[in-house]
C-alpha positions in Angstrom: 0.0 0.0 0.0 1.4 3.8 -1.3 1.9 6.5 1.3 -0.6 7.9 0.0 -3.3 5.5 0.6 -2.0 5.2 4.3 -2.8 8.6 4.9 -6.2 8.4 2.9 -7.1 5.4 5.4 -5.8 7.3 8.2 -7.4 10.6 7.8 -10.7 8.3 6.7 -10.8 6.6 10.7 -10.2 9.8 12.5 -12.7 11.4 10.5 -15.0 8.5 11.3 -14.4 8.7 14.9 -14.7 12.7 15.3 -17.8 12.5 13.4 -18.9 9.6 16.1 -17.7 11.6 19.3 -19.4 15.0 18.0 -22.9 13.0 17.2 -22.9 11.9 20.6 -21.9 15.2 22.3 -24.2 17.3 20.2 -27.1 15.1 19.6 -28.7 15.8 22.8 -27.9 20.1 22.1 -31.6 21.5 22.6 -30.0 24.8 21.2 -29.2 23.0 17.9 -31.8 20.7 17.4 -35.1 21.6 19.3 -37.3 23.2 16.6 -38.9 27.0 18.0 -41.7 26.8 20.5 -40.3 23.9 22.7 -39.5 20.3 21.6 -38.1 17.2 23.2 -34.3 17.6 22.5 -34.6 14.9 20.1 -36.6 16.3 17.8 -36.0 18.0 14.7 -36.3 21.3 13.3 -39.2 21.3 10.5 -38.2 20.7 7.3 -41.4 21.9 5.8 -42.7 25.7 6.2 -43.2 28.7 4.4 -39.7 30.5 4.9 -38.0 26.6 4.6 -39.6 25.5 1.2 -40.4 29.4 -0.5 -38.4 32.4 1.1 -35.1 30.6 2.1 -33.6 29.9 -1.5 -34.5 33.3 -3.0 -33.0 34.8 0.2 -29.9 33.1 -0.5 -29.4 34.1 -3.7 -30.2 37.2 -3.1 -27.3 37.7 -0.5 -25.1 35.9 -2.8 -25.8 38.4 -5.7 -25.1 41.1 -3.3 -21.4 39.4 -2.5 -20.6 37.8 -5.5 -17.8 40.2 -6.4 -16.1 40.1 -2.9 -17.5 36.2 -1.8 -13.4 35.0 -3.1 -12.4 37.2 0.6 -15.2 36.1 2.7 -15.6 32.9 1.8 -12.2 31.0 0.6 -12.0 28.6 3.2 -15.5 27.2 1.7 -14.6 28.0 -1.8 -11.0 26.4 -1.8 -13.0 23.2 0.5 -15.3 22.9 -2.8 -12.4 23.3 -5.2 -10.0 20.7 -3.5 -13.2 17.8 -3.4 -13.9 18.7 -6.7 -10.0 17.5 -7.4 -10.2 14.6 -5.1 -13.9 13.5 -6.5 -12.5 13.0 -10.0 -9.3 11.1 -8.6 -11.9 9.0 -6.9 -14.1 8.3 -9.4 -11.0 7.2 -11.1 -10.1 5.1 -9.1 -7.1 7.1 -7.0 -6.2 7.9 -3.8 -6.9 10.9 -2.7 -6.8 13.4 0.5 -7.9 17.0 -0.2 -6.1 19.0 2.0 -8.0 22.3 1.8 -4.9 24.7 1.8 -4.2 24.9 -1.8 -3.9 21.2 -3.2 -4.8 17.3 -2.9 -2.7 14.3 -2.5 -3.1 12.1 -5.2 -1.9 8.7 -5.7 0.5 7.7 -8.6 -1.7 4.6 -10.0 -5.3 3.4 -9.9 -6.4 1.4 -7.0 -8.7 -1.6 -7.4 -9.7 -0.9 -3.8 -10.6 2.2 -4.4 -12.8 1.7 -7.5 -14.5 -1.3 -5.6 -15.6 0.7 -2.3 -16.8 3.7 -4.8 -19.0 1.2 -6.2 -20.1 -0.3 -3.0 -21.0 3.0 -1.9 -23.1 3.9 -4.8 -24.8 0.8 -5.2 -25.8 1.1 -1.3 -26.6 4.5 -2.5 -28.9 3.4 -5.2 -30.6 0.6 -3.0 -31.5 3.0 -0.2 -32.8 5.5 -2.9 -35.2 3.3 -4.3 -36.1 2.0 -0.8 -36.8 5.5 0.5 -38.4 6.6 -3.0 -35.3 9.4 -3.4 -35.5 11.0 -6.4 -32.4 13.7 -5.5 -30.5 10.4 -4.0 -31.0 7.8 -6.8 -29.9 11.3 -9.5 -26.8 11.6 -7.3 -25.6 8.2 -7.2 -26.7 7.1 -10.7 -24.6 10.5 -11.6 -21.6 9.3 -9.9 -21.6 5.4 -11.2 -21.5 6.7 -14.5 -19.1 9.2 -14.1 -17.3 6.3 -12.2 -17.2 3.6 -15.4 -16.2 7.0 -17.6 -12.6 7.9 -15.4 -12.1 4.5 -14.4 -12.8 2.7 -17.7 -12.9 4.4 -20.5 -9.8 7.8 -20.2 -6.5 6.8 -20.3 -4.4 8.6 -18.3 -3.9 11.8 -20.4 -7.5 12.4 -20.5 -8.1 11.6 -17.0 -5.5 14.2 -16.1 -6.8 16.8 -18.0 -10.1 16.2 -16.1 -8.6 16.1 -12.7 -7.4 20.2 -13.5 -10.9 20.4 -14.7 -12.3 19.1 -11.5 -11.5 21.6 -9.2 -13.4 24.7 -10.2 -16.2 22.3 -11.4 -15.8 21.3 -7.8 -16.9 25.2 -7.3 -20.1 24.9 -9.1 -21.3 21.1 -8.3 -20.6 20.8 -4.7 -22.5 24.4 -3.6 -26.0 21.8 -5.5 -25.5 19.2 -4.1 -25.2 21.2 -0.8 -28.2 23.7 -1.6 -30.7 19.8 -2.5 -29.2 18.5 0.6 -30.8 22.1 2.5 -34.2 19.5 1.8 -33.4 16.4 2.5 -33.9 14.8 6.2 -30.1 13.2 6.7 -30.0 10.5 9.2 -29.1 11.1 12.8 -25.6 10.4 12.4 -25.5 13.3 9.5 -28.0 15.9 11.2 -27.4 19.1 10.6 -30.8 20.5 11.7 -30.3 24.5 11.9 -26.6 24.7 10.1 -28.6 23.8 7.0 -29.3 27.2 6.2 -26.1 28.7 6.8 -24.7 25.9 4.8 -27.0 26.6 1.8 -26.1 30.5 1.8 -22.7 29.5 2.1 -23.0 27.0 -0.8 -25.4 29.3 -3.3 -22.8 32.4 -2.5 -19.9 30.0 -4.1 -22.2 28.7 -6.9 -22.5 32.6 -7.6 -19.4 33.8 -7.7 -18.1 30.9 -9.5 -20.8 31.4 -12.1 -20.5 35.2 -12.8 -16.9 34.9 -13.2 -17.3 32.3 -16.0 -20.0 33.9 -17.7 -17.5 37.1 -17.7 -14.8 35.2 -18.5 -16.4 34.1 -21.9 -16.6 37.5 -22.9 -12.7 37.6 -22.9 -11.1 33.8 -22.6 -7.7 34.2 -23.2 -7.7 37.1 -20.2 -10.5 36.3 -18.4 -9.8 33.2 -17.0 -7.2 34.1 -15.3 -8.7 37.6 -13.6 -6.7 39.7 -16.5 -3.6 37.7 -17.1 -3.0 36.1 -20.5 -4.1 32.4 -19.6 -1.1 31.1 -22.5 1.3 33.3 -21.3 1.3 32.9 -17.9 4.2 31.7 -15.1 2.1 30.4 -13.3 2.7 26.3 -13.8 1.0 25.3 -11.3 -2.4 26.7 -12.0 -5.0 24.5 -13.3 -6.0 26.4 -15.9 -2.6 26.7 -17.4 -2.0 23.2 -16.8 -5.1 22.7 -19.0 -3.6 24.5 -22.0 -0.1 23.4 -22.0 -0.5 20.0 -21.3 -3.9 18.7 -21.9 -4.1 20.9 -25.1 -7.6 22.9 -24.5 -8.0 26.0 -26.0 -9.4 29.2 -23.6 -12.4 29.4 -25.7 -13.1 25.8 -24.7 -12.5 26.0 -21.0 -14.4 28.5 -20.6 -17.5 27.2 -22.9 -16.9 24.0 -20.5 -17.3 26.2 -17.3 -20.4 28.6 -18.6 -22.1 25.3 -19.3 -21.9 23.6 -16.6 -22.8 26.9 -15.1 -26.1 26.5 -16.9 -26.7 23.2 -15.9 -26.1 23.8 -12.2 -28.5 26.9 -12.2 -31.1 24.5 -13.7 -30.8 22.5 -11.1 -30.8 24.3 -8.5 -34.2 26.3 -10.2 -35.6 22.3 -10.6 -34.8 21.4 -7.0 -36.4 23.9 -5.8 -39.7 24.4 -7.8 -39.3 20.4 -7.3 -40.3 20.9 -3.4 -42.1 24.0 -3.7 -44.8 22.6 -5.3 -44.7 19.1 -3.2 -47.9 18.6 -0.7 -46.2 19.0 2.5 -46.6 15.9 4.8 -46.4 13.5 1.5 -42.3 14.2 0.9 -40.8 11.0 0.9 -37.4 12.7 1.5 -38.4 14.4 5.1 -37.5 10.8 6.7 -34.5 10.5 7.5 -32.6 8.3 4.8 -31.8 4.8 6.6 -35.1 4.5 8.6 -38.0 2.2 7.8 -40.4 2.6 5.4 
């Protein structure tokens, strides 16, 4: 076993066991989890409501509008978390070991790992099964998503392609993370994942990135060879390291085409965020299938 995958394993158990120790200490938090007017400490904050499923997304955006210019200061310890998954999701998916490390970069094994592409397919296939089980539309898209994308990096790239998609990944991590994030705002986790009131910070947090991820792609398509890279000429840059750059010298993309690839997947997350949320708008509250908690009976 690589270093690498040592550290993976390593960082994976303590994880684990801080998630554990944190579920036990806060579970019982009246503060956190009692919904307003008084419940057991058990109970949960309402899922349903007129400011959870009608005034809390348009809220959201509309802060994130208002600090999409200066959301890169406020919020880069969120926005470099979503960019360093997005990196260590692709490596994943193809089958690599990978720690993202949240201060700039993610460790990424050498070679593919068997084990790796095994447990990714364990966990969407449990994924899958519970989502049918608990009639999950948003699960059974996420999972189905990720097998796919799964067979595609693991299967079908070679390793010059896959690389070019693991520079990719990291400010598509910026757009795709902050939706899943914002559909997970209506979803009932299960008691080990609660997040009861943090949902809504989260989901302002997670729309504000999707925003100021989006706006500067759709500016930067006015101007690729520039705009990318905030007004520095994306093919003449010193910069090495960047992904962007990396993307052009050795994956051979053209400006034009990163940032057609970015504005549309730009498109596609604003669609679904839109979806998702006309999706449980219009649901007759007390019939959502989603608002038990993933894992219990049926």
């Amino acid at each position: 076993m690589n270093l690498v995958a040592m550290v993976c394993l390593v960082a994976a158990a303590i994880a684990v066991y801080l998630g554990i120790m944190i579920h036990r200490q806060m579970g019982g938090s009246a503060w956190m989890n009692a919904p307003a007017g008084g419940a057991a400490p058990g109970d949960r904050v309402p899922q349903e409501g007129f400011f959870s499923n009608t005034l809390a997304v348009p809220l959201a955006f509309g802060v994130a509008w208002v600090l999409k210019d200066v959301w890169w200061a406020l919020g880069f310890v969120f926005h470099f978390t979503c960019h360093e998954l997005g990196h260590s999701l692709v490596a994943w998916l193809g089958g690599y070991w990978s720690l993202p490390l949240f201060v700039g970069f993610a460790l990424v094994s050498g070679e593919p790992s068997y084990v790796v592409i095994a447990f990714m397919f364990a966990v969407e296939g449990a994924g899958l099964w519970l989502a049918v089980r608990r009639r999950s539309a948003p699960l059974f898209i996420l999972c189905a998503a990720l097998a796919a994308g799964q067979v595609f990096l693991s299967f079908l790239t070679g390793k010059p392609e896959w690389s070019a998609w693991m520079h990719f990944g990291g400010c598509a991590g910026e757009l795709v993370l902050p939706v899943l994030l914002i559909v997970t705002y209506y979803l009932r986790l299960p008691d080990l994942l609660r997040w009861d009131f943090f949902r809504y910070p989260v989901m302002v947090a997670a729309m504000c990135s999707l925003i100021a991820a989006g706006n500067h792609w759709s500016q930067a398509s006015a101007d690729p060879e520039t705009g990318i890279l905030w007004g520095e000429s994306i093919t003449k840059s010193r910069d090495t390291g960047n992904d962007m750059v990396k993307l052009v010298r050795e994956s051979g993309w053209t400006p034009s085409r990163i940032a057609d690839r970015y504005a549309d997947l730009t498109r596609v997350c604003s669609g679904g965020v839109v979806v998702c949320y006309l999706w449980f708008l219009f649901q007759t509250p007390g019939r959502r299938r989603e608002d038990a908690p993933v894992g219990d009976g049926a």
